[in-house]
C-alpha positions in Angstrom: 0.0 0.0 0.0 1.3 3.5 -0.8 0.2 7.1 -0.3 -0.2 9.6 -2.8 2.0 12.4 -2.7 2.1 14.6 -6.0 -0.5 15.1 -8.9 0.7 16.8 -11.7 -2.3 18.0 -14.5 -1.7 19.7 -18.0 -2.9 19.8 -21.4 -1.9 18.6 -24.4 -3.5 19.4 -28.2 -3.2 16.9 -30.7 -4.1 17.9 -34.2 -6.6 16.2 -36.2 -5.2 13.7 -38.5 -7.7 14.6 -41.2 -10.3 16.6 -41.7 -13.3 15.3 -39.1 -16.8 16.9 -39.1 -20.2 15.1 -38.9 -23.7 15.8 -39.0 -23.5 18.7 -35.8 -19.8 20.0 -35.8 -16.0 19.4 -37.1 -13.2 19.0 -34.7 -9.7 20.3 -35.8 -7.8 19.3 -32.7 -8.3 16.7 -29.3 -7.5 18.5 -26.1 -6.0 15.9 -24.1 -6.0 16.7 -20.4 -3.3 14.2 -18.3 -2.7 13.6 -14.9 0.5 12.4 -13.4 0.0 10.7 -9.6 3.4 9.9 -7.8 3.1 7.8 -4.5 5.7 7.5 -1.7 7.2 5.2 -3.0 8.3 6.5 -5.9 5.4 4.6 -8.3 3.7 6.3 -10.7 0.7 6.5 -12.9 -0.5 8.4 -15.9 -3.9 8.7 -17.0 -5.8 10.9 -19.3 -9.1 12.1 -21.1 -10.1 14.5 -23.9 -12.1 16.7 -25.7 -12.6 17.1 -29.7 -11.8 21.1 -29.1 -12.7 22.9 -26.6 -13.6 22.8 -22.7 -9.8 20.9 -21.9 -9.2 24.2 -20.1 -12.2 23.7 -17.7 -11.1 19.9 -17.3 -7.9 21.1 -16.3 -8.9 23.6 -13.6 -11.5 21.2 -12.3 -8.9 18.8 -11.4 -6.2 21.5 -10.1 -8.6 23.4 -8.1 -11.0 20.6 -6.6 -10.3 17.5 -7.3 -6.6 16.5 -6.8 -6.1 18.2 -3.9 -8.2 15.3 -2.3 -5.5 12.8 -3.8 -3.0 13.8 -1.7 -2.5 11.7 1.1 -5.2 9.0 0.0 -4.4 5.6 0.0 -3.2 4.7 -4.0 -4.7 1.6 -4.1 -8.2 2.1 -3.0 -9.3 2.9 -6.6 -13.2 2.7 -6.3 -13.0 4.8 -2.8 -11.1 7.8 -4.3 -13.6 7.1 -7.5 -16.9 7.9 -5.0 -14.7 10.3 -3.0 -14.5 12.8 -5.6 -17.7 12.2 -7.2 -19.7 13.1 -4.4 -17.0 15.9 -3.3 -18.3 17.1 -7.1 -21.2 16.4 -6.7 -23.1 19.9 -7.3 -21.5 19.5 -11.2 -22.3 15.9 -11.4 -24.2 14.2 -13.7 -21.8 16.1 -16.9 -19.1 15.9 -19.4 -16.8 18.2 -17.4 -16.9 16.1 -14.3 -16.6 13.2 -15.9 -14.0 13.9 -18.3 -11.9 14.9 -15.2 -12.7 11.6 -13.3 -11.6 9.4 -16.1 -8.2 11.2 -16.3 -7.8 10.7 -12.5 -9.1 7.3 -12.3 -6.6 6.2 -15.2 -4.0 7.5 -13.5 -4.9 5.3 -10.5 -5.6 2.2 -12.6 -2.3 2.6 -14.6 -0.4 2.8 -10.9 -2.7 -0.3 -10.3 -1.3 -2.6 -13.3 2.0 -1.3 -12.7 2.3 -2.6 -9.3 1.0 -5.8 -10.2 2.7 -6.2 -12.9 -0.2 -7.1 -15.1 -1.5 -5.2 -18.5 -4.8 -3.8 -18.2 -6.9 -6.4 -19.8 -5.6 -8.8 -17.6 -6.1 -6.4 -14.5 -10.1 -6.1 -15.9 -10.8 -9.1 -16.9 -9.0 -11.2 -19.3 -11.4 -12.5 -21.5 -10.1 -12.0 -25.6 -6.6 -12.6 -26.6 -7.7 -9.8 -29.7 -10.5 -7.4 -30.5 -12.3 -7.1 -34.1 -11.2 -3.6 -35.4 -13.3 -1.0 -37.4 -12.2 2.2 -39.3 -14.1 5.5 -38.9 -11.3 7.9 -39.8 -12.0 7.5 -43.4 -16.0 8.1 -43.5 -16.2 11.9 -42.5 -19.6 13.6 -43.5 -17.8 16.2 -45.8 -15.9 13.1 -47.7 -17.1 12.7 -51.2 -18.4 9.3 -52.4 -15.2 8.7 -54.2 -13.3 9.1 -51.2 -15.4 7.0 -48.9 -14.9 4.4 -50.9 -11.5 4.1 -51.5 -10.8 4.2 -47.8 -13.4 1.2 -47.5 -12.0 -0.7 -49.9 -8.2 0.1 -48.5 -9.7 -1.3 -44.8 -10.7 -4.3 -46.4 -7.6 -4.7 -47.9 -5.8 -4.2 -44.3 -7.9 -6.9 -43.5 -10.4 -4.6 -41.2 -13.9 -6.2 -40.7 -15.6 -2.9 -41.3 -16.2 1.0 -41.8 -18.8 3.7 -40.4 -19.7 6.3 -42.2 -20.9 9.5 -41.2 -24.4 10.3 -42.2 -26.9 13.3 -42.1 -26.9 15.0 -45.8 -29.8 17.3 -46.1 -31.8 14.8 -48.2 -31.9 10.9 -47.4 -31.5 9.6 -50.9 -28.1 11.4 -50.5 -27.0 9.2 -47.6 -28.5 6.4 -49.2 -25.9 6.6 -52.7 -22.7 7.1 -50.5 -24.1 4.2 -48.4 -25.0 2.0 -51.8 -21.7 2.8 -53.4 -19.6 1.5 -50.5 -21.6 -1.8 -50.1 -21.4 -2.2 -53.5 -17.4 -2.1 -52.9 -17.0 -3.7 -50.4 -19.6 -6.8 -50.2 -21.3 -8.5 -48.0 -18.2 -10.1 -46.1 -17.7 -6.7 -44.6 -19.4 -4.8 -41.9 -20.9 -1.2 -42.4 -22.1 1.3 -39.7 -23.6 4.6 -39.6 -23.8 7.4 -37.6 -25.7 10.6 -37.5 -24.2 12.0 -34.5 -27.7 12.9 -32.7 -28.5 15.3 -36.0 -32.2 13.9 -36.7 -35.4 13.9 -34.9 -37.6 11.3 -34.5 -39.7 11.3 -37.5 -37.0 12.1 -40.0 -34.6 9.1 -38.4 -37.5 6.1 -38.5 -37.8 7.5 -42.1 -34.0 7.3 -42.8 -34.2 4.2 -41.0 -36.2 2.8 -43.1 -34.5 3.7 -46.6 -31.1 2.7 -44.5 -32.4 -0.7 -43.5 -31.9 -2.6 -47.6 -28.1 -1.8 -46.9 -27.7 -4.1 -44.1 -26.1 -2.0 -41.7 -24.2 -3.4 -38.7 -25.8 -0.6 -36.6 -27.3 3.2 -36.5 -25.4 5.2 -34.1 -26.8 8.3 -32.2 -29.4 8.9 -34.4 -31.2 11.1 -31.8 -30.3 13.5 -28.9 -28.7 11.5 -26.3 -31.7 12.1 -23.7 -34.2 11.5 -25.8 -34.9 7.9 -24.0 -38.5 7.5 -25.2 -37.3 8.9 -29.0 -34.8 5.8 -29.2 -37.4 3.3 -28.2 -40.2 5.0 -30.7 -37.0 4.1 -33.1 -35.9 0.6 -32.2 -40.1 -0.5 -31.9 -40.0 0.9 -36.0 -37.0 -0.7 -37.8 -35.0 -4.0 -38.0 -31.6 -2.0 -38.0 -29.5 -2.1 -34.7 -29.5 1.0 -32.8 -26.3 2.1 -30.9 -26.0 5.0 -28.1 -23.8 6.1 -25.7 -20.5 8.0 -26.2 -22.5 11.3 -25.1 -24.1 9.4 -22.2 -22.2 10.5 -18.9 -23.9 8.3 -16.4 -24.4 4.5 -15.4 -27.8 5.3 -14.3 -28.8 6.6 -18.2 -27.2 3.2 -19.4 -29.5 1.6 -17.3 -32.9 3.3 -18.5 -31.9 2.4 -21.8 -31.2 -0.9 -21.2 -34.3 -1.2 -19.3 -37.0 0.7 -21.5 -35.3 -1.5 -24.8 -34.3 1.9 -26.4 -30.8 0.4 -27.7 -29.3 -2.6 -28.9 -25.4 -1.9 -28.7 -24.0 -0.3 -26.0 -21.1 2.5 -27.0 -19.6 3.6 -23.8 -16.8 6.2 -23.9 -14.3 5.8 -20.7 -13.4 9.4 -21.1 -17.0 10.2 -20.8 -18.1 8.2 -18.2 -15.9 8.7 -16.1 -13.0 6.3 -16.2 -12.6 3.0 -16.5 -13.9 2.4 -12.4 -17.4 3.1 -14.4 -16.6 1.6 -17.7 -16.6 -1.9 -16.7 -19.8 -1.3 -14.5 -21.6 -0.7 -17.9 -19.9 -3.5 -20.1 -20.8 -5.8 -17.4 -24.4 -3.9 -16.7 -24.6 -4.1 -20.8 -23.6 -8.0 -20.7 -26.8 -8.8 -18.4 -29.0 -7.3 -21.1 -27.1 -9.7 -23.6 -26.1 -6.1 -25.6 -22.6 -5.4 -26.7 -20.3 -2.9 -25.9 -18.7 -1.8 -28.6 -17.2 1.5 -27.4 -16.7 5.5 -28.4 -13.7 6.5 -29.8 -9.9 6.7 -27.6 -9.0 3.0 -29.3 -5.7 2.9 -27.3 -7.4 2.5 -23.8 -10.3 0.6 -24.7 -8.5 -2.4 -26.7 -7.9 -3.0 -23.3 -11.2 -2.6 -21.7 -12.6 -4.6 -24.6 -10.4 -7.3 -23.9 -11.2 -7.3 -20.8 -14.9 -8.2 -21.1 -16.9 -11.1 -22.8 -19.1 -8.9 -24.9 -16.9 -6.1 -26.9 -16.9 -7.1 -30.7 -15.5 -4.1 -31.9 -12.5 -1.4 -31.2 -12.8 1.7 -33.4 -10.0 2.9 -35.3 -9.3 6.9 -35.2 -5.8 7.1 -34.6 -4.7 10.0 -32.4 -2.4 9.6 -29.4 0.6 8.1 -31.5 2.1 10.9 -32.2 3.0 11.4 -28.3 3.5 7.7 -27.7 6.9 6.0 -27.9 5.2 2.7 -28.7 1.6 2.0 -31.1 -1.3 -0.3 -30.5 -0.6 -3.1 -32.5 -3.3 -3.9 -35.8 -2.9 -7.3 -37.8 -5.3 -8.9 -40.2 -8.2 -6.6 -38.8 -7.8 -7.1 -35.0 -6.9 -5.1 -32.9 -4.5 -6.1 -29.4 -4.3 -4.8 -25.9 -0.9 -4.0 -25.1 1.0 -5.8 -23.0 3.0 -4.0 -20.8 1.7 -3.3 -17.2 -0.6 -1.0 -16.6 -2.3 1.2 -19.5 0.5 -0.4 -21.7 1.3 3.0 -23.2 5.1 4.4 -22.9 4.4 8.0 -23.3 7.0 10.5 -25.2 7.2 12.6 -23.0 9.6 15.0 -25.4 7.0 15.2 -27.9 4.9 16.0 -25.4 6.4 18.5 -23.7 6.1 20.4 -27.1 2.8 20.4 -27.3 1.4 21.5 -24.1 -1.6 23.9 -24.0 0.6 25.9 -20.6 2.9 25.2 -18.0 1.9 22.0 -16.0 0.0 22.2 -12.8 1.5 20.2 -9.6 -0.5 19.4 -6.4 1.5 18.0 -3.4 5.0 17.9 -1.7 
């Protein structure tokens, strides 16, 4: 057992690989907030979380002004404690993506010192369940990506071996959707998977109609079609079309999973660790997901959750938008369309902390001795 005695917080911004924008916004950078913990003796954990542009600030002062100065002196290894410690010492800003963004970075942090001192990777620490996750590519299916473009990045993912692509949907008119959709099954076939999403941009009327004209494509799923909270709209939804329905990366709460779950308003579950909080969280939601018989298949940050998902019994999938290599000294490895968890202890990822250092947002914040 050991004490902690420093917490270090700062930002990092990561430019956008390509071009991303979808049916509500574009994204041009990921502010990565990170959190350093050092105990006394001398062990130490990184975690971190993001955003796709802006709020990282708000992350950042969250955890400097409120949140890690109830770190210091806590016992390292009592990860769900500190987890409900400063939840509850938060609570007034609770349920909400600042709060949780700032969790997740902590309770990385935590988990990475946890795997560390056990000497065990983090989907062995979890879990253990898959040797290898499924992968699919998003990076290449971006709403302002002409047909041609879509589908030569499918047809390069199938030549990599991937098992499928998502593409970004919500043109103005549905029959628009529907030819970018047609011309990359047609490439691809039916041996490969294809997803959509529409990033919450319809209502409930114009989704069960694009539902509808979506459903001859055999789709894989139909992500976010409607605002997050609309519980009742996703249920309206799933009661109206054959095609699965996926929620959750802008769901911040166990709770919300729950309803879902409950009220049969999703069939795949798509939980973000950043957003819900950490991983502490994460795995109560796989598992939570995995009593529903409904997969996880989650949001986005593939470098942590190849882990998680190898951790669980019920992840098919890892999504592939590449982003935190350039600050890494090593890269999640990708063969014949699966994806694998690292193996080193803890989160697995060595960070560079040179290339980091030249892209931070400000000077670094420490808390502590």
């Amino acid at each position: 057992m050991s004490r902690i005695v420093d917490v270090e917080v700062f930002q990092v911004d990561l430019a956008s690989k390509v071009k991303r924008g979808d049916a509500i916004q574009a994204f041009p950078k990921q502010e990565t907030p990170m959190v350093r913990i050092r105990t006394d003796d001398g062990a130490e954990g990184v975690g971190y979380t993001y955003t796709i542009g802006t709020g990282g600030s708000s992350v950042v002062a969250l955890i400097r002004d409120h949140l890690a100065p109830q770190l210091v002196g806590q016992e390292s290894a009592m990860v769900e404690r500190i987890w409900r410690q400063l939840y509850f010492h938060t609570h007034a800003t609770a349920v909400g993506a600042i709060t949780s963004l700032a969790l997740c970075a902590i309770d990385t942090a935590l988990w990475d010192l946890r795997g560390k001192r056990a000497g065990l990777p983090l989907h062995i620490l979890a879990g253990g369940a898959q040797e290898r996750v499924p992968v699919y590519d998003t990076e290449g299916g971006w709403l302002h990506m002409s047909t041609k473009e879509i589908v030569a990045n499918a047809e390069r993912m199938r030549s990599a071996g991937f098992g499928g692509v998502k593409i970004k949907v919500g043109k103005p008119r549905g029959s628009d959707d529907v030819k970018r959709l047609a011309a990359v099954r047609k490439a691809i076939g039916g041996g490969m998977e294809l997803m959509v999403d529409a990033n919450q941009g319809f209502t409930v009327a114009e989704a069960i109609r694009r539902a509808r004209q979506f459903e001859a494509l055999d789709l894989a799923w139909f992500e976010e079609p409607l605002p997050a909270d609309d519980i009742s709209g996703h249920a309206l939804l799933r009661q109206s079309t054959s095609l699965p329905i996926a929620v959750g990366e802008s769901i911040y709460s166990i709770s919300h999973f729950r309803e879902y779950l409950q009220h049969g308003a999703c069939t795949i579950v798509q939980v973000d660790v950043a957003r819900i909080g950490g991983i502490t969280p994460w795995l109560k939601c796989a598992h939570l997901a995995e009593s529903f018989n409904v997969p996880v298949c989650p949001h986005y940050l593939m470098e942590l959750h190849v882990g998680l998902c190898a951790a669980v019994p019920n992840a098919p999938w890892v999504e592939h938008i590449p982003q935190l290599d350039v600050i890494m000294k090593n890269a999640m490895r990708i063969r014949n369309g699966f994806a694998y968890p690292f193996e080193a202890a803890g989160l697995g990822i060595e960070w560079d902390w040179k290339a980091i250092g030249k892209r931070l947002a400000g000077p670094p914040h420490r808390i502590g001795r």
